[in-house]
C-alpha positions in Angstrom: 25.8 -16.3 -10.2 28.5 -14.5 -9.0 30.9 -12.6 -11.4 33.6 -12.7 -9.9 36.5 -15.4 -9.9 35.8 -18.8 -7.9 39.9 -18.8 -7.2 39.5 -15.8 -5.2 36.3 -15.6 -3.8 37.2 -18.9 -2.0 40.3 -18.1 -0.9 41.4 -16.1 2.1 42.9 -12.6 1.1 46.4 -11.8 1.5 46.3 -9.0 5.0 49.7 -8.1 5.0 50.0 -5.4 2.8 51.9 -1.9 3.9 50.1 0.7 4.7 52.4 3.4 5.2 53.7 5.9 2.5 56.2 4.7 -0.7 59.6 6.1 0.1 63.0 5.5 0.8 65.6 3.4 -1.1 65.7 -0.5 -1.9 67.7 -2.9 -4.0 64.8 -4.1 -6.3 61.1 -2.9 -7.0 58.9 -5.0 -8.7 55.9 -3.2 -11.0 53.5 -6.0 -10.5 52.2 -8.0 -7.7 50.5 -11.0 -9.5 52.5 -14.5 -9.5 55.2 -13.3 -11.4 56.3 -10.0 -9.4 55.9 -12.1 -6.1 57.7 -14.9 -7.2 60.4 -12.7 -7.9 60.3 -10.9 -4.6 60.5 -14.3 -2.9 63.9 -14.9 -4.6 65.2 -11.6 -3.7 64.4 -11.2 -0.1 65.5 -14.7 0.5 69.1 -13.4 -1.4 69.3 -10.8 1.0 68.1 -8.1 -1.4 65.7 -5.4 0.0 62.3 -5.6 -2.2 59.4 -3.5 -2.4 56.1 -4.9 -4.8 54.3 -2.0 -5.9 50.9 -3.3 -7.4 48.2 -0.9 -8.6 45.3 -3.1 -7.0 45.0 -6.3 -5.0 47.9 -9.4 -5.2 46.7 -11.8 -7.3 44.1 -9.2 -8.5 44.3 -9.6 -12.6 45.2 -12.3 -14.3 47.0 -14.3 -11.7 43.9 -14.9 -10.1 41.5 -14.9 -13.2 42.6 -18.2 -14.9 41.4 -22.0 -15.0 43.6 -23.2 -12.5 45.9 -25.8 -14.9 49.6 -25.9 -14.0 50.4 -27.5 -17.3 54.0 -28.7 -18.9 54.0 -28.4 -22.8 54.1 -25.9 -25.2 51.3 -24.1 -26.9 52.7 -25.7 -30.4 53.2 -29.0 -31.9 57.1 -29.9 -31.0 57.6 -30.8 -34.4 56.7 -27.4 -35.5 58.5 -25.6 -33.1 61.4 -27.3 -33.5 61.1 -27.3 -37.1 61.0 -23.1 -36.6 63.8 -22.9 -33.7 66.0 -26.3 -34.7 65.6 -29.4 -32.4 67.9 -28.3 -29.3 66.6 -25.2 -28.9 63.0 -26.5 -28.9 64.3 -29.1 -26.6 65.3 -26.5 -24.0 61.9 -24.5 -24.4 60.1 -27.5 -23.8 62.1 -28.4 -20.7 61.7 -25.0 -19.6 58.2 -25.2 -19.2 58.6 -28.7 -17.4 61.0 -26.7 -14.6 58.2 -24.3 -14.2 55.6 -26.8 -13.1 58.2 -28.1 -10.8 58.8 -24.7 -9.5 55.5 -24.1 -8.6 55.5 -27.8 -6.6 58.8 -26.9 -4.9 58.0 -23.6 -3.4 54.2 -24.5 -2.6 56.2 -27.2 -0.6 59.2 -25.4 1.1 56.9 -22.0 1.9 53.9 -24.9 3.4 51.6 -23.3 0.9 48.3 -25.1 1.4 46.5 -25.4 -2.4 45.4 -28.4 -3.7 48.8 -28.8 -5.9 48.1 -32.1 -7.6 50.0 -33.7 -10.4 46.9 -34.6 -12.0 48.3 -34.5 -15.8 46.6 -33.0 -19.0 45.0 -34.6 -21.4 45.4 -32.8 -24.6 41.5 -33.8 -26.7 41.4 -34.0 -30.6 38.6 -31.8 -31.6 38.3 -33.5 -34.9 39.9 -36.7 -36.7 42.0 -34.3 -38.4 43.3 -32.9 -35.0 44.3 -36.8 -34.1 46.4 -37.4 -36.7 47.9 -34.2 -36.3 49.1 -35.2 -33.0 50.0 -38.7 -34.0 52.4 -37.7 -37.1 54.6 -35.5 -34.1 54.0 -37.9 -31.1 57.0 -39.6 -31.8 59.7 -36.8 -32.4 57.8 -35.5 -29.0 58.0 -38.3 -27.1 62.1 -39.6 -28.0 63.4 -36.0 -27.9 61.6 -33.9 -24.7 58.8 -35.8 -23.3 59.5 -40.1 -22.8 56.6 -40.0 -20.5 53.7 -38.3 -22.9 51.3 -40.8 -24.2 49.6 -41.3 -26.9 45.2 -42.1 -26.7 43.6 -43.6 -29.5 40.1 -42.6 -29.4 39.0 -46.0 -28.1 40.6 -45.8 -25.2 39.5 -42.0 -24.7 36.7 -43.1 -22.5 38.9 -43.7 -19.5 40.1 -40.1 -19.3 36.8 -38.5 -20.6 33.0 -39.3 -20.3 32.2 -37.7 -23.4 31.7 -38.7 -26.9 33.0 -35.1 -28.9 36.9 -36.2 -29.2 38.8 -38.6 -31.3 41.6 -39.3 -29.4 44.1 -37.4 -27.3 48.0 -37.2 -25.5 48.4 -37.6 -22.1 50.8 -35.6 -20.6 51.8 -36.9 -17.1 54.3 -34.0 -15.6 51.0 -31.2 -15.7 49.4 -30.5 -12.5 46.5 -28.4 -11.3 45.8 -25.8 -7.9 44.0 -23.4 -6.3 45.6 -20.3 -7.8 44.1 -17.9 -5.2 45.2 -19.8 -2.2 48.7 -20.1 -4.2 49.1 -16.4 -4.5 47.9 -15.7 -1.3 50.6 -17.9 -0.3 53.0 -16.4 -2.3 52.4 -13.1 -1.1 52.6 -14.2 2.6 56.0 -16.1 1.9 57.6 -13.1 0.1 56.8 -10.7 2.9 58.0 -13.2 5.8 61.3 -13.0 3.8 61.5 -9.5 4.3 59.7 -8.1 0.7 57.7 -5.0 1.3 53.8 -5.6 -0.5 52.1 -2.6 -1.6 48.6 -2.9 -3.0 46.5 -0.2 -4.1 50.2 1.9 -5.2 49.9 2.1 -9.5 53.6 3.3 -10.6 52.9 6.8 -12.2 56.5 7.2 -13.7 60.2 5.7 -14.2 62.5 7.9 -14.3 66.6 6.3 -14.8 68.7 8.1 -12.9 72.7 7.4 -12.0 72.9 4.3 -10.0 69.2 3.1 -10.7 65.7 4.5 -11.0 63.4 6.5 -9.4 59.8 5.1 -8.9 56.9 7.5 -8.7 53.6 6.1 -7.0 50.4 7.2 -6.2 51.3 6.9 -2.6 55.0 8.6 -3.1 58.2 8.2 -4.2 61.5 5.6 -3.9 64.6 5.0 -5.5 65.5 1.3 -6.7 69.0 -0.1 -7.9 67.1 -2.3 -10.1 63.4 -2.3 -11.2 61.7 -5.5 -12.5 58.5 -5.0 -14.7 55.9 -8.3 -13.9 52.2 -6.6 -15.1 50.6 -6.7 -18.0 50.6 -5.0 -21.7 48.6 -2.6 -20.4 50.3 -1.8 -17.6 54.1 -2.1 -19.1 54.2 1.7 -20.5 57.1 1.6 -22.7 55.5 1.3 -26.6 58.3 -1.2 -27.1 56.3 -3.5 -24.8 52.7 -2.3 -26.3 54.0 -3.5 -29.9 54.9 -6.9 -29.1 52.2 -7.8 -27.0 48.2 -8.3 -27.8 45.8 -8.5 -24.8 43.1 -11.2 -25.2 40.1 -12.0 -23.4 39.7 -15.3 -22.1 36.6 -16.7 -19.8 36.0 -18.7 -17.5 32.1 -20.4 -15.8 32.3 -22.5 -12.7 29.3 -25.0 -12.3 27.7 -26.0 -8.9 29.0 -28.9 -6.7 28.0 -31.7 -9.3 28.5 -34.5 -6.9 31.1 -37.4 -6.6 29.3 -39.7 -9.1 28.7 -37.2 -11.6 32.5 -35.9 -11.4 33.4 -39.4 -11.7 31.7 -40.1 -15.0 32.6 -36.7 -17.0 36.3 -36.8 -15.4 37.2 -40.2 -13.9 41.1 -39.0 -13.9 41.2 -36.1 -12.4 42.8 -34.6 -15.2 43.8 -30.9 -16.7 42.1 -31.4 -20.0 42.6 -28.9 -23.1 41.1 -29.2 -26.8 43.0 -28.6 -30.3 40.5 -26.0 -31.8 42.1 -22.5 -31.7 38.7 -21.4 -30.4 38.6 -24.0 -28.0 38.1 -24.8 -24.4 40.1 -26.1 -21.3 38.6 -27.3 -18.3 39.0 -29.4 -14.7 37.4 -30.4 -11.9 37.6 -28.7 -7.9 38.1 -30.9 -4.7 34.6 -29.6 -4.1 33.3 -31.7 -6.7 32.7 -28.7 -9.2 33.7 -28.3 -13.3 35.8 -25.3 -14.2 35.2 -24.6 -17.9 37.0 -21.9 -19.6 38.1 -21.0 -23.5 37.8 -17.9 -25.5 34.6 -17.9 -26.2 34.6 -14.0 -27.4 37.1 -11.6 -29.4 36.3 -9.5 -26.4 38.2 -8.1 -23.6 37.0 -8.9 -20.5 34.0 -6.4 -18.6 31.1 -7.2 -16.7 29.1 -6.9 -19.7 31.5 -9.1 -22.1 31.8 -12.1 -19.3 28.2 -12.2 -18.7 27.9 -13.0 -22.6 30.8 -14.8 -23.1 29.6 -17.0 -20.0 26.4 -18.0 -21.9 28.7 -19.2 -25.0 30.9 -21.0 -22.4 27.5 -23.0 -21.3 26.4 -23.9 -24.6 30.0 -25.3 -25.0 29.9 -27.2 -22.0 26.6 -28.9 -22.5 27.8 -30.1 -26.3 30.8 -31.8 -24.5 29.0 -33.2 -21.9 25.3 -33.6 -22.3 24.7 -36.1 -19.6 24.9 -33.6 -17.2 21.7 -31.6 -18.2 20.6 -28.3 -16.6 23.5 -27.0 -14.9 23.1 -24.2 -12.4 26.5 -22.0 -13.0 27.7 -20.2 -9.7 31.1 -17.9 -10.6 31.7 -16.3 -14.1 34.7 -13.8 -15.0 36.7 -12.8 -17.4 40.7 -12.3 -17.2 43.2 -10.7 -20.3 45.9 -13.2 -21.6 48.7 -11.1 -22.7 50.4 -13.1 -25.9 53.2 -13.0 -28.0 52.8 -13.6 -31.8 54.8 -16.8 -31.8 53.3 -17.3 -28.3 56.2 -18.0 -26.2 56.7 -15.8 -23.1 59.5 -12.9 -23.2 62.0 -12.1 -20.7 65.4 -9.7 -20.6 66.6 -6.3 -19.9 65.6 -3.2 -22.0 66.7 0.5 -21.5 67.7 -0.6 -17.7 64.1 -2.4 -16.8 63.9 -6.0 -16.5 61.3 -7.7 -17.7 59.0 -11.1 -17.9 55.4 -11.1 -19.9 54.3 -12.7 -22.2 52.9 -16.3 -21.1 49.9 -16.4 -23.9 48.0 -18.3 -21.8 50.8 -20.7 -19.8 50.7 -18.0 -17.0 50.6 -20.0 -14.0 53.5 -22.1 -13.9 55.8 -19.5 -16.4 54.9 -16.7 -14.3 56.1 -18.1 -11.1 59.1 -19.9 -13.0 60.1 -16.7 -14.6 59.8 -14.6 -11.0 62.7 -16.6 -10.2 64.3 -17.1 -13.3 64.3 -13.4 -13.2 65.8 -12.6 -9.8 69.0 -14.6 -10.7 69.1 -12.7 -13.8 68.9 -9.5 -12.0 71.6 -10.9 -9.5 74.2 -11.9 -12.4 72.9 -15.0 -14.0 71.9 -14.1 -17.7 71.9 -18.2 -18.4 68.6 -18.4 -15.7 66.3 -16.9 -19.1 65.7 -19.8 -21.1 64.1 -17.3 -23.4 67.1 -15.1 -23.4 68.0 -16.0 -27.4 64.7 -15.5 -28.9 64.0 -12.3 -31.5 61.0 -10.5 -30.5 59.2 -8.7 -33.8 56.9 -6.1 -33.2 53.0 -6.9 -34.6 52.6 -5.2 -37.9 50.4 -2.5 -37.4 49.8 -2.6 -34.0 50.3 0.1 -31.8 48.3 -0.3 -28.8 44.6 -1.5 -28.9 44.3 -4.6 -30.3 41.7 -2.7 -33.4 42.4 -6.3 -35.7 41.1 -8.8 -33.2 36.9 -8.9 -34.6 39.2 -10.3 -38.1 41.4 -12.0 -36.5 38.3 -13.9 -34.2 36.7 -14.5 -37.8 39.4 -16.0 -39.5 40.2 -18.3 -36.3 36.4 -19.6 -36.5 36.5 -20.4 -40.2 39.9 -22.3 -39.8 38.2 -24.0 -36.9 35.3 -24.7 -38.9 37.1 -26.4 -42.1 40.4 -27.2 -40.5 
């Protein structure tokens, strides 16, 4: 089994990174160079701005490349809730925001000839318990006449089309999702961004900001530039600023991919092809590969991810697998990892300007499609266009009490199982 993840093991690595020193002066530099920080760079260079990514270790490295592949429309909340919370319009536009960013990610795969298995598959969305089912009935309607017509509702005797697998009652189908090879994505990414002219730097962490008149200046490992504009796209850990640190919890999330199962096999566990996610909040989400393989991931563990705490929270990941899907028997499990989701406590992503830095985090486990939908979202902020944020009106409350390591997270874990348990 190899711990590492299957995205990029199997996909060729991005080669043109700079190798020369840090210096000089540039319109933009991006802190980060997963999806979001190369998205951006993408829009810039094409606009004629002069972009340097400075990312601490490989493209794609963190949690760009350590997720289960989904490219999924829809909130992480009931609609009725959230609009219930935010007031039908505004909930409206989130929504749709989160529609635009799967599209994003099928428009530039397309105009940049980025070759990686994008397919509009569509999610399935599997109640975990009868409860759960009616749950998602009471809101499918408000859902489907006010931001999704083409969501559909799946009694639990018709579940057997979409799912060989007796654990679920039921379900909605959202059409819009889609699923791809993240690695070959980012790779892709990367590649497009610097044929537009954006300078990549790997191996460069950013040692200090300093705002200066006219912009900033950008301390690296690798030396020193000066940026009109500096756009942080990395993680909680990585942000700096406490502001940032406050507002955002790290959580683990893992991920097991099985051996080539086989065309028939794939065909009775998956028969559509589909992104599938559960309602428990200590669930799972999982799809298959065009290589005939299952990618199961969830939670799992309130752990962050090591080598240690993936190897564990792999073997829960199994057990999990095999109650859904039983038929499949011993399974021989090739790729385990690990990746950190960073989320928000209403867990929709942030984006703006603080203190002079722009900003986009936040995705709470929508990563893939928001992160490259926000990387260009945020380059026509930074150009002008303040209305490009759709999340440019929401407050952001610190957490109470928390100031850096998330130290609550072992209650937290134990309150979510018990509510899974009875709710």
């Amino acid at each position: 089994m190899r711990m590492v993840p299957y995205w990029l093991d199997t996909a060729t690595p991005f080669a043109g990174a700079e190798t020369g020193p840090v210096e000089g002066e540039v319109d933009v530099a991006v802190v980060g160079g997963g999806l979001t920080g190369l998205s951006a760079a993408l829009a810039l260079a094409r606009g004629g701005a002069s972009v340097a990514v400075l990312e601490g270790g490989k493209v794609v490295g963190q949690a760009s490349g350590r997720n289960g592949g989904h490219v999924n429309n829809g909130t992480a909340h009931n609609f009725a809730a959230l609009a219930a919370s935010l007031g039908l319009d505004h909930a409206r536009r989130l929504y749709h925001a989160f529609d635009d960013a799967v599209d994003t990610v099928e428009r530039i795969a397309r105009e940049e000839g980025i070759d990686c298995d994008f397919r509009r598959s569509g999610k399935i969305k599997l109640a975990a318990k009868p409860a759960h089912y009616d749950a998602l009935a009471r809101g499918f309607e408000l859902l489907q006449r006010e931001a999704d017509p083409e969501a559909r509702l799946v009694p639990r005797e018709a579940l057997r089309q979409e799912i060989g697998s007796g654990a679920f009652f039921g379900g909605v189908l959202f059409p819009k999702s889609a699923q791809m090879h993240v690695g070959r994505f980012g790779a892709g990414l990367a590649e497009a961004a610097r044929r537009r002219g954006a300078r990549i730097f790997e191996d460069t962490p950013v040692t200090a900001l300093r705002r200066e008149a006219g912009g900033h200046r950008v301390a690296t490992a690798r030396g020193t530039l000066r940026a009109r504009q500096v756009l942080l796209a990395t993680g909680a850990s990585a942000l700096g600023p406490m502001y940032f640190r406050r507002r955002l919890v790290p959580l683990g999330s893992f991920v097991v991919v099985t051996e080539p199962l086989g065309a028939e096999r794939i065909a009775a566990i998956m028969p559509t092809g589909r992104t599938a996610t559960t309602t428990r909040i200590i669930g799972h989400y999982f799809r298959t590969t065009p290589d005939g393989r299952l990618v199961w991931g969830g939670r799992a563990r309130f752990a962050l991810p090591s080598l240690a705490s993936d190897a564990k929270s792999g073997r829960v990941l199994e057990r999990g697998l095999h109650d859904v899907f039983p038929q499949l028997g011993p399974v021989r499990v090739d790729y385990c990892w690990g990746g950190t989701i960073d989320a928000t406590q209403d867990r929709l992503p942030r984006a703006g300007e603080r203190d002079g830095l722009f900003y986009a985090t936040g995705y709470s486990g929508h990563g893939v499609q928001m992160s490259v939908h926000m990387g260009q979202a945020m380059a026509a902020v930074m150009g002008g266009r303040a209305e490009a944020n759709p999340f440019r009106d929401l407050e952001w409350k610190p957490v109470p009490g928390h100031f850096g390591p998330p130290w609550f997270m072992p209650a937290v874990g134990l309150y979510y199982r018990v509510k899974d348990r009875f709710a």
